[in-house]
C-alpha positions in Angstrom: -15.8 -28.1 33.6 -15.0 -28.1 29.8 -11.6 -28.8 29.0 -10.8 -25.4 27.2 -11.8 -23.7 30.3 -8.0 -23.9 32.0 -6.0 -23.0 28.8 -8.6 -20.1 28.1 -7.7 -18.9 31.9 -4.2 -19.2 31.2 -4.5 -18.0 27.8 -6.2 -14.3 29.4 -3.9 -14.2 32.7 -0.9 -14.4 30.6 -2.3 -11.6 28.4 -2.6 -9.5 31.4 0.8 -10.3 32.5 2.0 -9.2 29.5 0.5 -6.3 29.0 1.6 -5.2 32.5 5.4 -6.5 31.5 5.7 -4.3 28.1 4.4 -1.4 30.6 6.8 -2.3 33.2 9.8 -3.1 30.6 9.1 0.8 29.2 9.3 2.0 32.8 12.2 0.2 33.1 14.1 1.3 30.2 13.0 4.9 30.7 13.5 5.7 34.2 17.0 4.5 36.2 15.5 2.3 39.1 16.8 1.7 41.9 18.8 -2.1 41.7 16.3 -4.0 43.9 13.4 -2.9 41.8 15.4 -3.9 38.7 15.6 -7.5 39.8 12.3 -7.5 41.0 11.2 -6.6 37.2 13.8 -9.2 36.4 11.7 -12.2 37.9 8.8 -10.8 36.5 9.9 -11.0 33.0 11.0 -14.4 33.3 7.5 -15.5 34.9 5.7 -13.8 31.8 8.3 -15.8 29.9 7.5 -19.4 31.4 3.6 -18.3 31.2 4.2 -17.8 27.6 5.7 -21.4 27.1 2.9 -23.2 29.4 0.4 -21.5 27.3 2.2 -22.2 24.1 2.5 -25.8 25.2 -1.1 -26.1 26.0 -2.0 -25.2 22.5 -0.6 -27.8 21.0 -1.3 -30.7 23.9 -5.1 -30.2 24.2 -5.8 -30.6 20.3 -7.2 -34.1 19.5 -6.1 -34.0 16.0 -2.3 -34.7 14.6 -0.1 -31.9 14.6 0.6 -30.2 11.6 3.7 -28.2 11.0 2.2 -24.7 9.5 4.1 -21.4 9.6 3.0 -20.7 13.5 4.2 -24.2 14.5 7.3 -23.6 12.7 7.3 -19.8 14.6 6.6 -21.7 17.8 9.6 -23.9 17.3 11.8 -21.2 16.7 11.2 -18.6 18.9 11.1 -21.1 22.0 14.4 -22.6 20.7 16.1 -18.6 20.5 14.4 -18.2 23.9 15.6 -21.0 25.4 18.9 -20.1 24.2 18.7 -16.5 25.5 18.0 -17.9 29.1 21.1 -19.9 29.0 23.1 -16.8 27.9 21.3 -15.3 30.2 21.5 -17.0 33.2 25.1 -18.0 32.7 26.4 -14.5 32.7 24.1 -13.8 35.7 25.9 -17.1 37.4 29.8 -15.7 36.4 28.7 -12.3 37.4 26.0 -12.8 40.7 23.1 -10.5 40.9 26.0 -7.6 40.5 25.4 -7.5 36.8 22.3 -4.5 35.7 19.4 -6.5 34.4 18.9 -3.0 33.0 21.4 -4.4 29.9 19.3 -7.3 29.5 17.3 -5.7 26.2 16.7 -9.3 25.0 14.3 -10.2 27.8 12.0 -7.7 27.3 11.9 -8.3 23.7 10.8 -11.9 24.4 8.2 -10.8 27.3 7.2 -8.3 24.0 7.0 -11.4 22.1 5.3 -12.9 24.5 2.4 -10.5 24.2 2.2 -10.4 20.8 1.7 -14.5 20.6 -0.7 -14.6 23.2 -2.7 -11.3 21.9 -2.9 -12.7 18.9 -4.3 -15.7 20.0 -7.7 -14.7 20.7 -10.3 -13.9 17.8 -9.5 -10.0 17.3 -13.1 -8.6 15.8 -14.3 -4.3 15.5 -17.1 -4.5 17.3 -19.0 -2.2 14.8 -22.2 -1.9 17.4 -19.7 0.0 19.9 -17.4 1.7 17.3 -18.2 2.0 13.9 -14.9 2.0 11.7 -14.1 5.8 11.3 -14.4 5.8 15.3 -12.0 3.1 16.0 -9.3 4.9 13.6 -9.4 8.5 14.9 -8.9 6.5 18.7 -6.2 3.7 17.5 -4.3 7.5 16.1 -5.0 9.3 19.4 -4.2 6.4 21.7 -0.7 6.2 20.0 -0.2 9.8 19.7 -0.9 9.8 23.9 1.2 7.2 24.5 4.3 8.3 22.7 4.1 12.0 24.9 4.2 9.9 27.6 7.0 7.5 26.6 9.1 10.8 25.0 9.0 12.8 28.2 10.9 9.6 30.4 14.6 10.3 31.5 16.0 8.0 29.5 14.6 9.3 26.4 15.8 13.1 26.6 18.8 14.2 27.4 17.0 17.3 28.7 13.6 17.3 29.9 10.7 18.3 27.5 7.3 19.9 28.1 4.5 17.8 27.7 3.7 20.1 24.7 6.8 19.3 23.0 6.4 15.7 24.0 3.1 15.5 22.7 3.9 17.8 19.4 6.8 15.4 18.8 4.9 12.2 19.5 1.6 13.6 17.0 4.6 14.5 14.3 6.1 10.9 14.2 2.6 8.9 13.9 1.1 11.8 11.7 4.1 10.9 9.5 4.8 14.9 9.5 8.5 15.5 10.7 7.8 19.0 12.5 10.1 19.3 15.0 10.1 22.1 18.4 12.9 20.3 19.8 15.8 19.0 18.2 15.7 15.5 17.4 19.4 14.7 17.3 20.7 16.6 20.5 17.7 16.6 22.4 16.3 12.8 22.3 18.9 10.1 23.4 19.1 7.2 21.5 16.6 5.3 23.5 14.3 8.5 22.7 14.9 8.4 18.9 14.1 4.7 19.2 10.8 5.8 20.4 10.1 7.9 17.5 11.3 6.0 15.0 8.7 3.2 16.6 6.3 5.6 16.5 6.6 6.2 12.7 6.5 3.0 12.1 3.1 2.5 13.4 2.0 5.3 12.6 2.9 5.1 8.8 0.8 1.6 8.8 -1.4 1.8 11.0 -1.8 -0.1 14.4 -5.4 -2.2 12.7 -2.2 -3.4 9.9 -0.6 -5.0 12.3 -3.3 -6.1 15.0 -5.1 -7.8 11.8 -2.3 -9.3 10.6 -0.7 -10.7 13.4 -4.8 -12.2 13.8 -4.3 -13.8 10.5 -1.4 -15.3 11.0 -2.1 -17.0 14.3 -5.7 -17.9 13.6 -5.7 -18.2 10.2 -8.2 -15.8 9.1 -10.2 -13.0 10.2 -13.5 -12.1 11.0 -15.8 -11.1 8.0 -16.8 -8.1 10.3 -13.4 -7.1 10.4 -12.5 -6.9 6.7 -15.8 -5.1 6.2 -14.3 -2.5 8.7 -10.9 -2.3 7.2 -13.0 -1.8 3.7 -14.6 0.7 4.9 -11.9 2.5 6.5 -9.8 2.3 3.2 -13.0 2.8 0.7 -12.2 -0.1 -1.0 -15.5 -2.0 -2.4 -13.4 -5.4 -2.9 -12.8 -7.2 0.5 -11.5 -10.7 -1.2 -8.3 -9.4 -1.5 -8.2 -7.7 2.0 -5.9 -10.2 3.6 -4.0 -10.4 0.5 -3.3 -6.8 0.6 -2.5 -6.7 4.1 0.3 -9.2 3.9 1.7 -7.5 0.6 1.2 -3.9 2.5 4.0 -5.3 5.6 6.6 -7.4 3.2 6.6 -4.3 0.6 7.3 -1.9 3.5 10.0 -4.3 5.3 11.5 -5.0 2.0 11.8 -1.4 0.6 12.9 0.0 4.1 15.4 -3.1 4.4 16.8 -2.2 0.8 17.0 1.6 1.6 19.0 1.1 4.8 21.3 -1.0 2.8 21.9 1.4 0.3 21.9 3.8 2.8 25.0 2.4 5.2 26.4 1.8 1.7 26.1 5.3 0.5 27.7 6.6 4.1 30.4 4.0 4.6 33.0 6.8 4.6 31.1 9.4 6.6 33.6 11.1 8.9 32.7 10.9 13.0 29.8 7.5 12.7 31.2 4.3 13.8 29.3 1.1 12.8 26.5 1.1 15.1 26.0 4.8 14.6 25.6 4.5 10.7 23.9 1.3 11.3 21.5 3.4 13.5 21.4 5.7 11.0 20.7 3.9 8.1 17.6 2.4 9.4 16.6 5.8 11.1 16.3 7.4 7.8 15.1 4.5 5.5 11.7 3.8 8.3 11.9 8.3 7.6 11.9 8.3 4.4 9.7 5.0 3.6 7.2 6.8 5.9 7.7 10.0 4.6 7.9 11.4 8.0 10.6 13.9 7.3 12.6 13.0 10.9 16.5 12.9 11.1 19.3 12.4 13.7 20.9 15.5 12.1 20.3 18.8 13.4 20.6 20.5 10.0 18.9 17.1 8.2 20.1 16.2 4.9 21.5 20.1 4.6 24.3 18.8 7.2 27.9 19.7 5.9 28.3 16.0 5.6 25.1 15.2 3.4 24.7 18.1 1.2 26.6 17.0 -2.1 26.0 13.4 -1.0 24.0 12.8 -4.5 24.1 9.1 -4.3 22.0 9.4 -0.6 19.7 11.9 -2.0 18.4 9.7 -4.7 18.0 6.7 -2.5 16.1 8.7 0.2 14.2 10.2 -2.5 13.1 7.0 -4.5 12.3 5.7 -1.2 9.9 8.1 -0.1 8.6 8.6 -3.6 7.9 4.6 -3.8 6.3 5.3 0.1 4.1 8.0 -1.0 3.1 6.0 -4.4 0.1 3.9 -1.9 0.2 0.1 -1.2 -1.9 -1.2 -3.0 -0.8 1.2 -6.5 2.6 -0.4 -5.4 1.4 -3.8 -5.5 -1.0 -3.4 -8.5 2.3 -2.3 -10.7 4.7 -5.4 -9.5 1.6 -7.3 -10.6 1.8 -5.4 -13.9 5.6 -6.0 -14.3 5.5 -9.3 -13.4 3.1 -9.9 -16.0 4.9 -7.2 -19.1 8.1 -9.6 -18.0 6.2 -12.9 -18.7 5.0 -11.8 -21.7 8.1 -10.6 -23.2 10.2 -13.7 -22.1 7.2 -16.7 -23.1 5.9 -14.1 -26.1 4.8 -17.7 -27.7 2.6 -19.3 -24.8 -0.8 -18.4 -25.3 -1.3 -17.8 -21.6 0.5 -14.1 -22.0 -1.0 -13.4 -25.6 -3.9 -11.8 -24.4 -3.5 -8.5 -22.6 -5.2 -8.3 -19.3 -6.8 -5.4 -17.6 -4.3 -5.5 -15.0 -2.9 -2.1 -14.5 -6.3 -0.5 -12.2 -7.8 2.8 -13.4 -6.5 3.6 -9.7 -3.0 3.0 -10.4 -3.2 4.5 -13.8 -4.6 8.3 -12.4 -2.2 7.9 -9.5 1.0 7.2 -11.9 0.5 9.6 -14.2 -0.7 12.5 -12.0 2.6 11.9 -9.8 4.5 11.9 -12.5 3.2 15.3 -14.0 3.0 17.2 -10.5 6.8 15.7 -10.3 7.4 17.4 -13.6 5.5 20.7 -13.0 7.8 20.8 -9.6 11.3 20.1 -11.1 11.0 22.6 -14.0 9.9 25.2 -11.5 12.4 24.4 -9.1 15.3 24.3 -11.8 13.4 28.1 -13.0 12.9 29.8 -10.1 16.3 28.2 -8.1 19.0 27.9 -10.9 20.9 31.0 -9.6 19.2 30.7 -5.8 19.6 27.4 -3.6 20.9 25.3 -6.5 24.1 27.7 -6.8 26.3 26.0 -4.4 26.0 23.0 -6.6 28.6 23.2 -8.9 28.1 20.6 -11.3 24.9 19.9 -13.3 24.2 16.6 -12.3 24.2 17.7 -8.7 21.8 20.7 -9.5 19.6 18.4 -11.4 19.6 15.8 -8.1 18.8 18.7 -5.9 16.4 20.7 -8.1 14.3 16.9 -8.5 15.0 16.5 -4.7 13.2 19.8 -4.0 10.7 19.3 -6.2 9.8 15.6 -4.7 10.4 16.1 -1.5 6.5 18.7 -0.9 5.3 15.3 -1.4 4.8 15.1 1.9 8.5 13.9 2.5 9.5 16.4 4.4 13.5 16.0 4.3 15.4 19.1 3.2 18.5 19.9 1.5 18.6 23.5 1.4 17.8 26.2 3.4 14.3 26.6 3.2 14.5 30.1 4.7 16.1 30.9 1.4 13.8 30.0 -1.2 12.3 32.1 -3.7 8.9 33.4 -3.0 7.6 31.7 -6.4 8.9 28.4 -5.4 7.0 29.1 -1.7 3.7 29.1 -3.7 4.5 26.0 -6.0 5.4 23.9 -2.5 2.4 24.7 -0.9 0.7 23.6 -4.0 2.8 20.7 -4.3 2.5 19.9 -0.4 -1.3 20.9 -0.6 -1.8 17.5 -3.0 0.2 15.5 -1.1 1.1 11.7 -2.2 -1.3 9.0 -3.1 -4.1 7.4 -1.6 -3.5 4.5 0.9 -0.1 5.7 1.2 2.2 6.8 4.1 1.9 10.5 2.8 -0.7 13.1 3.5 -2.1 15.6 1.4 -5.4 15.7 -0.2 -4.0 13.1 -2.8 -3.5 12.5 -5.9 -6.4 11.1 -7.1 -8.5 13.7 -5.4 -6.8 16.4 -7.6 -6.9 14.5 -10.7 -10.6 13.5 -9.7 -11.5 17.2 -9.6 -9.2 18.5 -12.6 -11.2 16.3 -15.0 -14.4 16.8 -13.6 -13.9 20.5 -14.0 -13.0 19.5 -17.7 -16.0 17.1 -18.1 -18.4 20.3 -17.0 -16.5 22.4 -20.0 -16.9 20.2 -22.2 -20.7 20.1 -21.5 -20.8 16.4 -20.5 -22.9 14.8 -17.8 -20.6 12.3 -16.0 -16.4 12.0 -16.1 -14.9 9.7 -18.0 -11.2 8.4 -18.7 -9.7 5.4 -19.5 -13.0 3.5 -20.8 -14.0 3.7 -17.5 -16.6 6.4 -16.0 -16.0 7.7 -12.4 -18.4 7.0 -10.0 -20.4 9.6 -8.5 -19.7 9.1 -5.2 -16.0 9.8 -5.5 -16.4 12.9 -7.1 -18.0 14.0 -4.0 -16.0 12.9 -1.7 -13.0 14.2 -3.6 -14.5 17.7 -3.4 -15.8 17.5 -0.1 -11.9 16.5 1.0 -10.8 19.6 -0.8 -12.9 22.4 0.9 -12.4 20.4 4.0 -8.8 20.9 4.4 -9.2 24.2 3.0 -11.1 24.8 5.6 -8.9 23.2 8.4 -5.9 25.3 7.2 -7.6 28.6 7.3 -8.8 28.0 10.5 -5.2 27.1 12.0 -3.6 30.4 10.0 -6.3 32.8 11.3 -5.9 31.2 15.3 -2.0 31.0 15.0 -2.3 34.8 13.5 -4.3 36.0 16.4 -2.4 34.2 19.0 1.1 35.8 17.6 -0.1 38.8 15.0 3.9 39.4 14.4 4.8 36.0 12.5 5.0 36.4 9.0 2.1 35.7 7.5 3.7 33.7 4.3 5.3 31.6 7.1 2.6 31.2 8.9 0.4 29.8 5.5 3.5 27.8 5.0 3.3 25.9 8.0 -0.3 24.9 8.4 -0.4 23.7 4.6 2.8 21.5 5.8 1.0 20.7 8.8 -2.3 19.3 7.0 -0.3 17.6 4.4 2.0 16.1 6.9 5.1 17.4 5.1 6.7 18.4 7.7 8.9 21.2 6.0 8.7 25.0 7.3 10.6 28.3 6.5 12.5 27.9 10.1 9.2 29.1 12.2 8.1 26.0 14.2 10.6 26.8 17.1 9.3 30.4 17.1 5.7 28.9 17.7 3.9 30.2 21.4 2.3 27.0 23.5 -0.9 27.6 21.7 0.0 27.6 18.4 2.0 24.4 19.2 -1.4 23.0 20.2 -2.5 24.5 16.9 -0.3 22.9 14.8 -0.7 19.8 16.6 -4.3 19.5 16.0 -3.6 20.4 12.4 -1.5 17.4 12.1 -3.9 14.9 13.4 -6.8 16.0 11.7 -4.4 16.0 8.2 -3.4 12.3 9.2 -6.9 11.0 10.0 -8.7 13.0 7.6 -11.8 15.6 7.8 -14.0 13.8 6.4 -13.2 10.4 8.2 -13.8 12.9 11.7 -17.1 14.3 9.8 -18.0 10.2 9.1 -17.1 9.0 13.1 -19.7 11.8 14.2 -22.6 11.3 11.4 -22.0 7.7 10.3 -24.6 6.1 12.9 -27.9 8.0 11.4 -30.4 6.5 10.1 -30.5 7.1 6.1 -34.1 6.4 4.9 -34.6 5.2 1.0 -36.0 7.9 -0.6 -35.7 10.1 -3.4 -36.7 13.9 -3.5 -37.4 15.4 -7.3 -34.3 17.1 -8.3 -33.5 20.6 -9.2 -30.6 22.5 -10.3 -29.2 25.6 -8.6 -27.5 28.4 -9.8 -23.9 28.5 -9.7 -22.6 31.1 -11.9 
């Protein structure tokens, strides 16, 4: 027998037992179970637990070479040491207390038997099998897996104060991982704490995507992954480079846990006064609204939102919710690409005498330069027609001009597939209706936790129109020329979610003819983008048009053409050319 065979054994039953223990520890935490069955859980965890040290041991006693302390050794250490030490809390409290204490308040064992699956998981040599699933495949499923499972978590006890429809569970569940922040039940009164925990969870992953985390947790544990792999992930992002895959994968995780760990900061900081919180309620939500905002999902444990009594004039909250989603909807690796480029503008200015930093680099991507200055002109466009069409209107009950300038750039930010509100939306003018649908219809930037047909896919199409007026062959900008493939996909995006949108107005118009129309538009254009704002109609929705809008949502968060690419991608494409002739347009 070789002498791999036993850990690798080990290695998979311990998998399996985990997997069944994060099931069981779900069950556990949303359903109140009898006490016998609790304990019985109760030894399970703790096997999973010492089936997780065994195998952890056995990786480190069967190598032949020296050990070497790395970053998993050193993660090894530690979270067998804070284990260890949460048995002995553990069991000591069990001792003073006998087996009359709930095992139900024991969170901390299920986090390490979740820990426990994420070690051994990542253990094993994660790889897309491309022959079974080609990339575009295995992202509409990872989407729809976690959409199905959050229904099913939502609609426990524990999670609702009242029960839900599986509708509603699954409209709520598809809102958080589409990033949207729709709503058909209220989030702050109707989910339980447990419950928002659920959807904040499901934001989370559903902002990054599950392959972020699956990969990365692969690379961190193995040390690298698969070539295979990264030419999936490439694919999936349309990025031609796939040296820096890895790279951008790890910057993609600390830039999200850094900005959202800064936001709640500011956050609790901004709300430190906040009448009727105590400290684990603003703690709560601080980080609610900061994983919200970074997300740009658009949920909060307000009934009323940011438009709450308590939030309306609070300017210094506005502007860190807003630079947060703003710096969310920016994209990754635009976000990474400028630190790179301030890092560099910083060296430069303070060693201006080195002649490492005299020459200037391209370092600031034609990417990054589109996406930066189209953002910054749609954010323009919106504020000055905000401030136009809503001086007199929803900016009137801000009495000072700062605080209509915060709200009016609020407003105008906020289409960008944000989502968070701090007016009545109900109230606003029908010109400012038109220039958020617009605003909501381009969405944030690419690779981003925003929706939309982005950025660069308007900015693509605006200069291509201009190229044709000008009489030119091919788009140019920046010294660069645009390849010609990205013209039509840009294109082919746009008429596609055209083309979703009308389809979800005309059904939800046939299904209930008396909804205002305007409304109606309004919502599926929020829906697509995954904005999640709405002129107060999404409770008014029939079961259909939830299912409607719930489709719209998915298909705006994976994409048209990424549905269009899982169904055609596998067909043969033959190397020819056929001779080439115009057709009449105009």
């Amino acid at each position: 027998m070789h002498p791999a065979l036993p850990y690798r054994l080990l290695n998979k039953f311990t998998i399996v037992a985990s997997i069944i223990g994060v099931a069981v520890a779900l069950v556990d935490s949303g359903f109140t179970l009898s006490t016998w069955l609790q304990h019985l859980f109760h030894i399970f965890y703790l096997a999973i637990i010492l089936l997780g040290f065994i195998a952890t041991i056995g990786r480190y006693t069967r190598r032949k070479l020296p050990l070497i302390v790395n970053k998993v050794a050193i993660f090894d250490l530690l979270t067998g040491i804070a284990i260890v030490m949460l048995l002995v809390v553990h069991f000591t409290a069990l001792w003073q207390s006998g087996l009359s204490t709930p095992v139900d308040g024991f969170i901390a064992i299920k986090v390490a038997v979740f820990v426990t699956f994420v070690r051994e998981i990542s253990d094993n040599n994660f790889s897309l099998n491309r022959a079974f699933l080609n990339p575009a495949q295995f992202f509409i499923l990872s989407f729809l897996s976690v959409v199905l499972v959050g229904a099913l978590l939502l609609m426990m006890p524990n999670a609702t104060n009242e029960p839900i429809s599986f509708v509603d569970a699954l409209f709520t569940a598809t809102s958080a991982v589409c990033v949207t922040g729709l709503i058909v039940v209220d989030t702050a009164t109707r989910f339980t704490t447990f419950g928002q925990m659920i959807i904040i969870g499901l934001i989370q992953i559903g902002g990054l995507g599950i392959l972020t985390f699956v990969t990365y947790f692969s690379y961190f544990f193995k040390g690298g992954i698969s070539y295979e792999t990264q030419l999936s992930i490439s694919e999936m992002n349309y990025s031609p480079r796939m040296g820096d895959m890895v790279t951008t994968l790890k910057s993609i995780l600390y830039v999200t846990f850094g900005v959202e760990a800064l936001a709640a900061i500011l956050i609790y900081i901004s709300i430190y006064d906040l009448p009727g919180l105590n400290l684990s309620e603003r703690l709560f939500f601080s980080v609610f609204h900061a994983v919200s905002a970074f997300c740009n999902a658009g949920f909060s444990t307000f009934s009323a939102g940011l438009y709450d009594e308590a939030l309306r004039f609070n300017y210094p909250l506005q502007l860190i919710i807003g630079a947060t989603f703003l710096f969310g909807g920016m994209g990754f690796v635009i976000v990474v690409n400028l630190l790179r480029y301030l890092r560099h503008c910083t060296q430069r200015a303070l060693y201006h005498n080195d002649p490492r930093y005299t020459y200037q680099p391209w370092l600031l991507s034609i990417n990054s330069r589109i996406t930066l200055i189209t953002s910054g002109a749609l954010l323009s466009i919106g504020l000055i027609g905000v401030m136009l069409f809503e001086y007199h209107g929803i900016l009137a009950e801000h009495s000072s001009w700062y605080g209509k300038l915060i709200a009016g750039l609020f407003t105008a930010a906020t289409p960008r597939t944000a989502g968070f509100n701090i007016a009545d939306m109900d109230a606003l003018a029908f010109p400012t209706v038109m220039l958020t649908i617009f605003l909501m219809w381009v969405g944030a930037s690419p690779n981003s936790t925003g929706g939309g047909i982005k950025t660069s896919t308007f900015a693509i199409a605006v200069l291509n129109t201009f190229s044709l007026a000008r009489g030119q062959t091919k788009v140019e900008v920046f010294k660069r020329e645009i390849a010609d493939i990205s013209i039509r996909r840009a294109f082919s995006i746009m008429w596609l979610s055209l083309l979703v949108i009308g389809t979800g107005v005309t059904l939800i118009s046939y299904d209930q003819p008396e909804l205002d129309l305007i409304k109606v538009i309004f919502e599926c254009f929020s829906a697509y983008s995954t904005v999640g704002l709405s002129l107060n109609l999404t409770a008014d929705l029939s079961t259909f048009s939830k299912l409607v809008v719930t489709a719209i949502m998915f298909v705006g968060r994976v994409g048209m053409l990424t549905i269009f690419i899982a169904l055609l991608k596998n067909m043969r494409q033959r190397n020819y050319r056929y001779p080439t002739e115009e057709i009449t347009i105009n």
